[in-house]
mmCIF file as Biopython writes it, N, C-alpha, C and O atoms, coordinates in Angstrom:
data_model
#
loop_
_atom_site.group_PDB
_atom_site.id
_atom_site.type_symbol
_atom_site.label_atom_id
_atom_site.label_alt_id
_atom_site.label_comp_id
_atom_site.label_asym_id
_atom_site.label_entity_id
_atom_site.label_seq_id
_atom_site.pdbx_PDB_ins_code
_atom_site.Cartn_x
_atom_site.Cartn_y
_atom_site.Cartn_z
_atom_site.occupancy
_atom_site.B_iso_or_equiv
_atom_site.auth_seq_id
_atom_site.auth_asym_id
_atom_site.pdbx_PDB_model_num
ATOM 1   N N  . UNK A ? 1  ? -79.290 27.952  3.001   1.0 0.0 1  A 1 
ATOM 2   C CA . UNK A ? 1  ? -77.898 27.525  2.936   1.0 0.0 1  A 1 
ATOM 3   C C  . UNK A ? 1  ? -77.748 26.073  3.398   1.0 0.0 1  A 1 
ATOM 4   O O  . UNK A ? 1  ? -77.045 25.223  2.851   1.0 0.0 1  A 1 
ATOM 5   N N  . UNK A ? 2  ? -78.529 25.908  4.514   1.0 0.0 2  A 1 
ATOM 6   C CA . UNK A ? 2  ? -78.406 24.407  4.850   1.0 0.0 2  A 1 
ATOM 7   C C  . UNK A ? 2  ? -78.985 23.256  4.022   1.0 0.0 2  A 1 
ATOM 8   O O  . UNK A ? 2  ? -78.513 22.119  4.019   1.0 0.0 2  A 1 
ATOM 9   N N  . UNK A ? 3  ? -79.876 23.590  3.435   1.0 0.0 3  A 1 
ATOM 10  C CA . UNK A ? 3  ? -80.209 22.296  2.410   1.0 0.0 3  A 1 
ATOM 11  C C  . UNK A ? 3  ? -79.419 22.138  1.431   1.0 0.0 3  A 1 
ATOM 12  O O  . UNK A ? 3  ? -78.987 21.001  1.242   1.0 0.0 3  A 1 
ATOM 13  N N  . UNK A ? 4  ? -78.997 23.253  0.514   1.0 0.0 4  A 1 
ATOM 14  C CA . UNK A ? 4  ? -77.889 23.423  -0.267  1.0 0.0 4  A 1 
ATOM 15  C C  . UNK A ? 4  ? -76.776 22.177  -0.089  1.0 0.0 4  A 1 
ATOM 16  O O  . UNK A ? 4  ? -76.610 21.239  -0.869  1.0 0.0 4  A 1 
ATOM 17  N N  . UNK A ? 5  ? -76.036 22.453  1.213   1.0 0.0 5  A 1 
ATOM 18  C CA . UNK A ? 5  ? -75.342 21.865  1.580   1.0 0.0 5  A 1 
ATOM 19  C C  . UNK A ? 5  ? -75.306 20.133  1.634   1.0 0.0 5  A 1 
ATOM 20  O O  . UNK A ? 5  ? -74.488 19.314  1.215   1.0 0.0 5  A 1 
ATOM 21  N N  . UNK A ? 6  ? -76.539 20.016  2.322   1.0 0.0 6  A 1 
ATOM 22  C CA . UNK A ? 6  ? -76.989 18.868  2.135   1.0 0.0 6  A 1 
ATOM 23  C C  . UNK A ? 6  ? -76.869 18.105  0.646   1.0 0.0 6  A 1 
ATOM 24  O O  . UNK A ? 6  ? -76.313 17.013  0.535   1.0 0.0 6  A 1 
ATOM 25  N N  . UNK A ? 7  ? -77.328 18.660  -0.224  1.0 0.0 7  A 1 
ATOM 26  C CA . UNK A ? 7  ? -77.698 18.154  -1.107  1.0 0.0 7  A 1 
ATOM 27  C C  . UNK A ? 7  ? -76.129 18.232  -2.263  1.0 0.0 7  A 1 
ATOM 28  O O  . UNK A ? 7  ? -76.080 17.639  -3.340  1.0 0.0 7  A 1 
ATOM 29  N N  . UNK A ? 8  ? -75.016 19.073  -1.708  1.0 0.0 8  A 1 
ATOM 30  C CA . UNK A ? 8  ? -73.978 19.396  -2.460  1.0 0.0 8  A 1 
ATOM 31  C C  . UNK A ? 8  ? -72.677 18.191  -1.644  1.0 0.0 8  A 1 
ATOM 32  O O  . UNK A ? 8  ? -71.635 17.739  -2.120  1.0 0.0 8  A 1 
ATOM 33  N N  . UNK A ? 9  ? -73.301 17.988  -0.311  1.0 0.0 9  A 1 
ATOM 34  C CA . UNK A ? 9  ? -72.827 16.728  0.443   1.0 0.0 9  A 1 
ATOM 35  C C  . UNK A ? 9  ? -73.598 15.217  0.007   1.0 0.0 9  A 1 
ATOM 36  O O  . UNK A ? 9  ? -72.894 14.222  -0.168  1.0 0.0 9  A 1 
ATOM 37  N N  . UNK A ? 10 ? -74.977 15.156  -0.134  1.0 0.0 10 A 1 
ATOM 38  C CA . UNK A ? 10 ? -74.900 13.779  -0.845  1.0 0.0 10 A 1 
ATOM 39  C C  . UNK A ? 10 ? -75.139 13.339  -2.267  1.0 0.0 10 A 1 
ATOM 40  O O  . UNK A ? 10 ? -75.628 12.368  -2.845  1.0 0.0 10 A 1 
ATOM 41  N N  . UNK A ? 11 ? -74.384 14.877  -2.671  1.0 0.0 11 A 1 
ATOM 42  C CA . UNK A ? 11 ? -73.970 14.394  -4.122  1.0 0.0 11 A 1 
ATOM 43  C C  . UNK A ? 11 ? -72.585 13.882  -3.887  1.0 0.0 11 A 1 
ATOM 44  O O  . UNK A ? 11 ? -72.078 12.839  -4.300  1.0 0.0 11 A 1 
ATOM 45  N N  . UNK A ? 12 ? -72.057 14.859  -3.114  1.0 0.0 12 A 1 
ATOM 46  C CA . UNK A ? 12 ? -70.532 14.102  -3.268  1.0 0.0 12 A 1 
ATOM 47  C C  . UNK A ? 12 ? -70.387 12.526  -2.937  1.0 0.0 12 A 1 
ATOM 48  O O  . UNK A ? 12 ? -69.567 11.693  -3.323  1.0 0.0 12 A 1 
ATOM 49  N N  . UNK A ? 13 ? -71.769 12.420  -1.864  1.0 0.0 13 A 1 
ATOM 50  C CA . UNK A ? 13 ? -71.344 10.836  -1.521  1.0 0.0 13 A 1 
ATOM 51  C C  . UNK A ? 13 ? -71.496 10.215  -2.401  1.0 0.0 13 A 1 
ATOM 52  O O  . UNK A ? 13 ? -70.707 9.273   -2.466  1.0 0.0 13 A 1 
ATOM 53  N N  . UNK A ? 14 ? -72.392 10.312  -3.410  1.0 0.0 14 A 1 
ATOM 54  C CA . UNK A ? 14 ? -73.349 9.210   -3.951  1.0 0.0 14 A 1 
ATOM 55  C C  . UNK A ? 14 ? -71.900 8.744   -5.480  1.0 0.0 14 A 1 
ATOM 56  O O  . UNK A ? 14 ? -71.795 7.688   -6.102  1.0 0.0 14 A 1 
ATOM 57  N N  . UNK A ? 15 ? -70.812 10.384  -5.632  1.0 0.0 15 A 1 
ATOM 58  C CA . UNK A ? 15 ? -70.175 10.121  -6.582  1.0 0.0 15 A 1 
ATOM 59  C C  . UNK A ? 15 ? -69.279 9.071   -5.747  1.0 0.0 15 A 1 
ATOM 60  O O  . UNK A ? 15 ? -69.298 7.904   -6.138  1.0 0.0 15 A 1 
ATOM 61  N N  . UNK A ? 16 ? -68.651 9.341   -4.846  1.0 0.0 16 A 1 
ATOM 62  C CA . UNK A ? 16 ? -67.415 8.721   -4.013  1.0 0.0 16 A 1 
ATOM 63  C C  . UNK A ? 16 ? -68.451 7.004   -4.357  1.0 0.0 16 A 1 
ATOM 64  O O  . UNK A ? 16 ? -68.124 6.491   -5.427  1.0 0.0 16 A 1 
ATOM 65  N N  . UNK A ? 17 ? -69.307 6.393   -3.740  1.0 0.0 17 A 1 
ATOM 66  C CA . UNK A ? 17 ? -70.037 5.490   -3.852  1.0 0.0 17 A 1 
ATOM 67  C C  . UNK A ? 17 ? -69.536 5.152   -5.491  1.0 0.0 17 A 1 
ATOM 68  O O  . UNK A ? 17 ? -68.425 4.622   -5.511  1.0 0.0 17 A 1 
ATOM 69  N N  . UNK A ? 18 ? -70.134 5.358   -6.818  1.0 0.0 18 A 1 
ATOM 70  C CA . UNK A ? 18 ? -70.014 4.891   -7.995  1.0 0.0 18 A 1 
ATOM 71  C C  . UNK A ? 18 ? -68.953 4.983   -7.982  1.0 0.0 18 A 1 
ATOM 72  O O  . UNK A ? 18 ? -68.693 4.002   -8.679  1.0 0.0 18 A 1 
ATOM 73  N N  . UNK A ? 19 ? -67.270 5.729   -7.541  1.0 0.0 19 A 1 
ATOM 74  C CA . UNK A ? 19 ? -66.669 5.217   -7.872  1.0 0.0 19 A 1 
ATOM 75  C C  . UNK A ? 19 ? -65.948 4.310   -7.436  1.0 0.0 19 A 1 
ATOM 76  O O  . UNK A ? 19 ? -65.223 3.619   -8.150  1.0 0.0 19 A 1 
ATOM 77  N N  . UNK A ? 20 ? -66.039 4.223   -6.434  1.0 0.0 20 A 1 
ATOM 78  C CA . UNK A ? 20 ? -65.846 3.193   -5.503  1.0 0.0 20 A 1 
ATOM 79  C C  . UNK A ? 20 ? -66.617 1.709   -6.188  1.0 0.0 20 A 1 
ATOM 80  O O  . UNK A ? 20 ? -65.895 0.715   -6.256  1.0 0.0 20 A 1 
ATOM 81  N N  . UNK A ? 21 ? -67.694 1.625   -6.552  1.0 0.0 21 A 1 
ATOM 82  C CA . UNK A ? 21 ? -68.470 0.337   -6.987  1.0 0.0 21 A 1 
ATOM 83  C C  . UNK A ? 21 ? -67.198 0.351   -8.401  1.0 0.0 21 A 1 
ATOM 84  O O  . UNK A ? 21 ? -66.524 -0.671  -8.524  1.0 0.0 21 A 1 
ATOM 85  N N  . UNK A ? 22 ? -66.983 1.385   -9.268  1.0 0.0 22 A 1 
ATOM 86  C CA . UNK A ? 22 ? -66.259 1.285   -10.773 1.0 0.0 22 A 1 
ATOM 87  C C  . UNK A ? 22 ? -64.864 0.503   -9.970  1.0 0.0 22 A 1 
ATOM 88  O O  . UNK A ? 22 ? -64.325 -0.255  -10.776 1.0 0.0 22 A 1 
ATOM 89  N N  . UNK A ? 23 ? -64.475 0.501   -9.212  1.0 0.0 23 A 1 
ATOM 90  C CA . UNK A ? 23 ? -63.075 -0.179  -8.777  1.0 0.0 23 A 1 
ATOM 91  C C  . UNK A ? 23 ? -63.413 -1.459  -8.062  1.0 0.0 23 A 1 
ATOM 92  O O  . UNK A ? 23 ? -62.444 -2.207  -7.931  1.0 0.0 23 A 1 
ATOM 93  N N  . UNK A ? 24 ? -64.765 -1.976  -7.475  1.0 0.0 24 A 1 
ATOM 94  C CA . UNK A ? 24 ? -64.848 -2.742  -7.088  1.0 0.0 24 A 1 
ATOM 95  C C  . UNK A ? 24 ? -64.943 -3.797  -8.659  1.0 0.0 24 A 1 
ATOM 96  O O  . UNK A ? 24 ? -64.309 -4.824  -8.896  1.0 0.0 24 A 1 
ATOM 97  N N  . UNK A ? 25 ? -65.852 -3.166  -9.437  1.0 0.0 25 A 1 
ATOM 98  C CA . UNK A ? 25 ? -65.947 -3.663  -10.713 1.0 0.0 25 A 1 
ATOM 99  C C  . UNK A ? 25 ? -65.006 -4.709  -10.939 1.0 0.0 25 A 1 
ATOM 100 O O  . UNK A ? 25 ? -65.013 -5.874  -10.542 1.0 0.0 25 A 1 
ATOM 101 N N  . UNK A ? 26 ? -63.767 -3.757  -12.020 1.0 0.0 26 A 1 
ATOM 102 C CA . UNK A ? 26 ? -62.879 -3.808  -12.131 1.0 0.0 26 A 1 
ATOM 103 C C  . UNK A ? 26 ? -61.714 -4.986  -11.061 1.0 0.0 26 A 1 
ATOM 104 O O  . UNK A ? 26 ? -60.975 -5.862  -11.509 1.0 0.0 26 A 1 
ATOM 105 N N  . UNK A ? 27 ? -61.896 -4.629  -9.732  1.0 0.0 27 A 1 
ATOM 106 C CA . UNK A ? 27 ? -61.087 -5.955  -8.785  1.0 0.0 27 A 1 
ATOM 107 C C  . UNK A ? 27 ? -62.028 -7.336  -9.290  1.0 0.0 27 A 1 
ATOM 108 O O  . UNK A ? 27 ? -61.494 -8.419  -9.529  1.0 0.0 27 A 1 
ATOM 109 N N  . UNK A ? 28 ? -63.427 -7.111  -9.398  1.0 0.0 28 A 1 
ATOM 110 C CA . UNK A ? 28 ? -63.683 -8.446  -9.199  1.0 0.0 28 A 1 
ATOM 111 C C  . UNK A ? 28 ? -63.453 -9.083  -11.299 1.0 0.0 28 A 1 
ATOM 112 O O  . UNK A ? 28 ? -63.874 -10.236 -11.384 1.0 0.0 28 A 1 
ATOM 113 N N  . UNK A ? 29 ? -63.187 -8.808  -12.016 1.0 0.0 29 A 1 
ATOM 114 C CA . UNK A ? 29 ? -63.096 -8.993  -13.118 1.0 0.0 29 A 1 
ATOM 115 C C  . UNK A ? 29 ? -61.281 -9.636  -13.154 1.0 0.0 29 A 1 
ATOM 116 O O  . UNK A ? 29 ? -60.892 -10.612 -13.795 1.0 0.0 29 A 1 
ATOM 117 N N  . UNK A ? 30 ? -60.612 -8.920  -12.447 1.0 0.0 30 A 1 
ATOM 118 C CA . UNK A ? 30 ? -59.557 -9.525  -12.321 1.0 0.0 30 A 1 
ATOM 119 C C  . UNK A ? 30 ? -59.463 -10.939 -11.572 1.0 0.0 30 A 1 
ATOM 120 O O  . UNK A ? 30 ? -58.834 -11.837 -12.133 1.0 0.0 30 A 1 
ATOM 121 N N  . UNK A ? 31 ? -59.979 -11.143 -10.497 1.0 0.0 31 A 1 
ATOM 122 C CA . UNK A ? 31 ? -60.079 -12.377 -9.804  1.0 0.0 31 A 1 
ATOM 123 C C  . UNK A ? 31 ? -60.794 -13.129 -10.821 1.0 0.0 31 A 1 
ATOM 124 O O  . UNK A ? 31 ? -60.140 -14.121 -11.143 1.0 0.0 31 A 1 
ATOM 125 N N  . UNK A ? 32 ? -62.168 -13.000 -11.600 1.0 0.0 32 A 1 
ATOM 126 C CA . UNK A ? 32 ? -62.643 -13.644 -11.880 1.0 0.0 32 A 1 
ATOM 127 C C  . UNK A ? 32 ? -61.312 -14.399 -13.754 1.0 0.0 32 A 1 
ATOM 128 O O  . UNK A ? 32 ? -61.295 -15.316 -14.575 1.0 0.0 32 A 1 
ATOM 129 N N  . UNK A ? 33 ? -60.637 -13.324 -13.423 1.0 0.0 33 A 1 
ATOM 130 C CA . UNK A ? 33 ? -59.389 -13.922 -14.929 1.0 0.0 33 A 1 
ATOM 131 C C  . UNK A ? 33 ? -58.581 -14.732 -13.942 1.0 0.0 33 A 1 
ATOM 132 O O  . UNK A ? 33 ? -58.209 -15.821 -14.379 1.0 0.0 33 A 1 
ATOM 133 N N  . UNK A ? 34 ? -58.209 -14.415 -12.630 1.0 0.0 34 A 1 
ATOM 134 C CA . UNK A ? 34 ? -57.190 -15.344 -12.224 1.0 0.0 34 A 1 
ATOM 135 C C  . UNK A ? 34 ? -57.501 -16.931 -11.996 1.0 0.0 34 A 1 
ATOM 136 O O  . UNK A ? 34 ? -56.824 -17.890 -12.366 1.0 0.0 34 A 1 
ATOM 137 N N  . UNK A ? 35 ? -58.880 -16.913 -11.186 1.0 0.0 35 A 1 
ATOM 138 C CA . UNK A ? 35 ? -59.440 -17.952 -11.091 1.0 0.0 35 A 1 
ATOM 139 C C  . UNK A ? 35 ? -59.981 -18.931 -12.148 1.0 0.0 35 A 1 
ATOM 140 O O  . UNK A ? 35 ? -59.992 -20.134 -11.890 1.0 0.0 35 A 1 
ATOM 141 N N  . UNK A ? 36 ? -60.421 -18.474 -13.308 1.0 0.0 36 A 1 
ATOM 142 C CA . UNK A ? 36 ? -60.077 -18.988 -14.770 1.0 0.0 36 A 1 
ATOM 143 C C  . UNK A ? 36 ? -59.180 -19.387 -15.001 1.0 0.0 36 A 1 
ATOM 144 O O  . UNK A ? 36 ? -59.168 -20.614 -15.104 1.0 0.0 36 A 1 
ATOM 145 N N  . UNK A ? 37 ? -58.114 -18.777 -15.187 1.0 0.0 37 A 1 
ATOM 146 C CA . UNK A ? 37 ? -56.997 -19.374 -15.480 1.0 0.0 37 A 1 
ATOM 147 C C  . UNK A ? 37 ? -56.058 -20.391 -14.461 1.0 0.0 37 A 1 
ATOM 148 O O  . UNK A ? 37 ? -55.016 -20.934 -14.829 1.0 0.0 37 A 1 
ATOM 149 N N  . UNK A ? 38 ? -56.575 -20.502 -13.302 1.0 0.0 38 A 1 
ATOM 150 C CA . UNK A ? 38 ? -56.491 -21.640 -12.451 1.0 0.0 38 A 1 
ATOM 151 C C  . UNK A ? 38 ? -56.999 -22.735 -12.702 1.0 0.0 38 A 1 
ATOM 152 O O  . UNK A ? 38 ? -56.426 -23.752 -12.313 1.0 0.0 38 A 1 
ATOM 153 N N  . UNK A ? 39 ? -58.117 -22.806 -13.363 1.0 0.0 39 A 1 
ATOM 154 C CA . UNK A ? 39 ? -58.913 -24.289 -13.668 1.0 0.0 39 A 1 
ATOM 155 C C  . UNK A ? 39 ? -57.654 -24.413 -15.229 1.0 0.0 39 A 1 
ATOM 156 O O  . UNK A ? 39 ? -57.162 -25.504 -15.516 1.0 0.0 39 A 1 
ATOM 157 N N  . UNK A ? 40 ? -57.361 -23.278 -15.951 1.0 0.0 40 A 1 
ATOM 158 C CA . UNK A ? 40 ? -56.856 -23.374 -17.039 1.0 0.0 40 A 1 
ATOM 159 C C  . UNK A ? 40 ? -55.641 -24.461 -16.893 1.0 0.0 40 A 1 
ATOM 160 O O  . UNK A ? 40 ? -55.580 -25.555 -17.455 1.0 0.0 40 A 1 
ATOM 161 N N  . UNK A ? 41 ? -54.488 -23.758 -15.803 1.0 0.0 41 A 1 
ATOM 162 C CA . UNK A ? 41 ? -53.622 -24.253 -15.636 1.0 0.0 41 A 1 
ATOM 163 C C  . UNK A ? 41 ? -53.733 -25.306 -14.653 1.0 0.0 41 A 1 
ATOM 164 O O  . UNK A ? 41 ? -52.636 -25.580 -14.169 1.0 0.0 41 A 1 
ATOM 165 N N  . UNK A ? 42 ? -54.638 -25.946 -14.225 1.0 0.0 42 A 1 
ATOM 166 C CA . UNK A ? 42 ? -54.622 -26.938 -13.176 1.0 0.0 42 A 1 
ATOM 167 C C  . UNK A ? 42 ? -53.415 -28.167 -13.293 1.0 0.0 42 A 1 
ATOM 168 O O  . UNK A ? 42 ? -52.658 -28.616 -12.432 1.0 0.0 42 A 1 
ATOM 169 N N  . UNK A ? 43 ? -53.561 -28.461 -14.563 1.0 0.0 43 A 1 
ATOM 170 C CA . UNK A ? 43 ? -52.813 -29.913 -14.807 1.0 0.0 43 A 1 
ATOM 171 C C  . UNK A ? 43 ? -51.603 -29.947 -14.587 1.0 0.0 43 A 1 
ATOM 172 O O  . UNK A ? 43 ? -50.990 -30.791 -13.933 1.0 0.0 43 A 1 
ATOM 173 N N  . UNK A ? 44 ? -51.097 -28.787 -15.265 1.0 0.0 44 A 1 
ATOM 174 C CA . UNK A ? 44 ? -49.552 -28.379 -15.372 1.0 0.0 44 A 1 
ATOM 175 C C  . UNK A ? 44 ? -48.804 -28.231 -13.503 1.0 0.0 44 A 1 
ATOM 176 O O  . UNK A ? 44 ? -49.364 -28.022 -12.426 1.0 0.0 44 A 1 
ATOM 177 N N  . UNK A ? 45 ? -47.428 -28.449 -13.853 1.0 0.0 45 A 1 
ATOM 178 C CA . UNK A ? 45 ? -47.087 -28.274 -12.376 1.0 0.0 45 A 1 
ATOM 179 C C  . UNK A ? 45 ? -47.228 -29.515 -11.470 1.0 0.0 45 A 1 
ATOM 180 O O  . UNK A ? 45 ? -47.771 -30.572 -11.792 1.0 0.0 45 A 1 
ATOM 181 N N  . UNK A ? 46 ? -46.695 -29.244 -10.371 1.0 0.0 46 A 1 
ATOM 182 C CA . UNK A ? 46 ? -46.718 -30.431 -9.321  1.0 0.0 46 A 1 
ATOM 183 C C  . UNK A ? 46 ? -47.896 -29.968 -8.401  1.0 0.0 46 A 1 
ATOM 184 O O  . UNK A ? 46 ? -47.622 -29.281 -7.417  1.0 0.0 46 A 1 
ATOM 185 N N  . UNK A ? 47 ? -49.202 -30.311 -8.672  1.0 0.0 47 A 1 
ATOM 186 C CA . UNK A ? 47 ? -50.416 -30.159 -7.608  1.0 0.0 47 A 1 
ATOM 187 C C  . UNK A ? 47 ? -50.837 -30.478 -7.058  1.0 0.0 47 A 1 
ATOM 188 O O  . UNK A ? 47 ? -51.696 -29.937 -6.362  1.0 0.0 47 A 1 
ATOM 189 N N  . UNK A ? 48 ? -50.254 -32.206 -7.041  1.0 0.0 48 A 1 
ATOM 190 C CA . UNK A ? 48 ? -50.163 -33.049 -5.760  1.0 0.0 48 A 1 
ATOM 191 C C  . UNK A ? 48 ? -51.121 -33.883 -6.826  1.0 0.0 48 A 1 
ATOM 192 O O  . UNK A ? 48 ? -51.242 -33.850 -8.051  1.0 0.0 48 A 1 
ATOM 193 N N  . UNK A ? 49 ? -51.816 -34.735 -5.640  1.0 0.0 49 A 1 
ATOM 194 C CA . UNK A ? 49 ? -52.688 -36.330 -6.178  1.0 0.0 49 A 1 
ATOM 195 C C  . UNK A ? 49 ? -53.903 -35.537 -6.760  1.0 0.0 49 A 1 
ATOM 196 O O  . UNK A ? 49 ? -54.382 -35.776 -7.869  1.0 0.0 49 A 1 
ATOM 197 N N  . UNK A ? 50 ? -54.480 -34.305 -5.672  1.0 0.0 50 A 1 
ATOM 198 C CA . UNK A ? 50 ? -55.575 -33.678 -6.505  1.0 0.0 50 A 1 
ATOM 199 C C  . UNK A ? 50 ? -55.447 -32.607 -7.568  1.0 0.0 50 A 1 
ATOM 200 O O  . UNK A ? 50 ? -56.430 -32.505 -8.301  1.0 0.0 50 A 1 
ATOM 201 N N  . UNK A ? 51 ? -54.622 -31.940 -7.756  1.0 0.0 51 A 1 
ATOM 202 C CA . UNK A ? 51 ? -54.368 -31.009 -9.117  1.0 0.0 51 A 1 
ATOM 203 C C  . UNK A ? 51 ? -54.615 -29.964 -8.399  1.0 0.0 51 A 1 
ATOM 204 O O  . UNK A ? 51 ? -55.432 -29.460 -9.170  1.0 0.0 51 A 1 
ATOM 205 N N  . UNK A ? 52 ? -54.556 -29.165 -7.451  1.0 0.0 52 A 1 
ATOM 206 C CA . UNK A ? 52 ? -55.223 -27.977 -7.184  1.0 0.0 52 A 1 
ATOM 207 C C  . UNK A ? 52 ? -54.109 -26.972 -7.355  1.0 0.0 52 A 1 
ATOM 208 O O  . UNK A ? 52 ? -53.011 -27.128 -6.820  1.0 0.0 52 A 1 
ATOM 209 N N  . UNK A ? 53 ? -54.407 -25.974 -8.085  1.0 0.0 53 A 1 
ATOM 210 C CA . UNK A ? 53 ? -53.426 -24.907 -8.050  1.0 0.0 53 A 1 
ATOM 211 C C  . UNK A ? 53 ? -52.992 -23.802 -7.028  1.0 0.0 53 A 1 
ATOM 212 O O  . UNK A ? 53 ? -52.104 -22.966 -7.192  1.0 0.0 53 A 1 
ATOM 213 N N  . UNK A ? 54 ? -54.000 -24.011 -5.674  1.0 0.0 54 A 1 
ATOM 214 C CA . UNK A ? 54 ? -54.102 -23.159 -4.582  1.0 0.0 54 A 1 
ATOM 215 C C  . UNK A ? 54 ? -53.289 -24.090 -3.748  1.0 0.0 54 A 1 
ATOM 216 O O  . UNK A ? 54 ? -53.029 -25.192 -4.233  1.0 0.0 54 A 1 
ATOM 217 N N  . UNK A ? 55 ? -52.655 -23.652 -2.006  1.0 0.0 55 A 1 
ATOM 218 C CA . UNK A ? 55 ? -52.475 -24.653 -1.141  1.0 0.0 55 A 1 
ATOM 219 C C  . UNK A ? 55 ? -54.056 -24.103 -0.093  1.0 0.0 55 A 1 
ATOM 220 O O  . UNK A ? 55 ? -53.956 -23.124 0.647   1.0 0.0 55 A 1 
ATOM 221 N N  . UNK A ? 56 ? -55.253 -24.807 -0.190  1.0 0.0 56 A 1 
ATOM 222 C CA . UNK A ? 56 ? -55.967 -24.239 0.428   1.0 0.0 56 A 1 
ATOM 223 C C  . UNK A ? 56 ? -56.193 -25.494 1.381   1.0 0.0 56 A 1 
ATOM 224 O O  . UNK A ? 56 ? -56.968 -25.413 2.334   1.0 0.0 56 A 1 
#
């Protein structure tokens, strides 16, 4: 019974894990469109002397 367990516990982890990585995916695909489209839109707008679209 106890290995069972084991093995019915790090299955569950290993799913929680992939899906967890499928949403990390997914976040970083979005940043990587926002930040694109930051160099996109740099010019436009008041961005000061250097153009930057962030206040960093």
């Amino acid at each position: 019974m106890g290995p069972l367990l084991l093995v019915l516990l790090l299955a569950l982890v290993l799913f929680g894990v992939g899906f967890a990585v499928k949403i990390l995916w997914w976040v970083a695909v979005v940043v990587l469109v926002v930040w694109l489209l930051g160099f996109v839109m740099r010019g436009t707008g008041s961005g000061g002397s250097r153009g930057r679209w962030y206040r960093w």
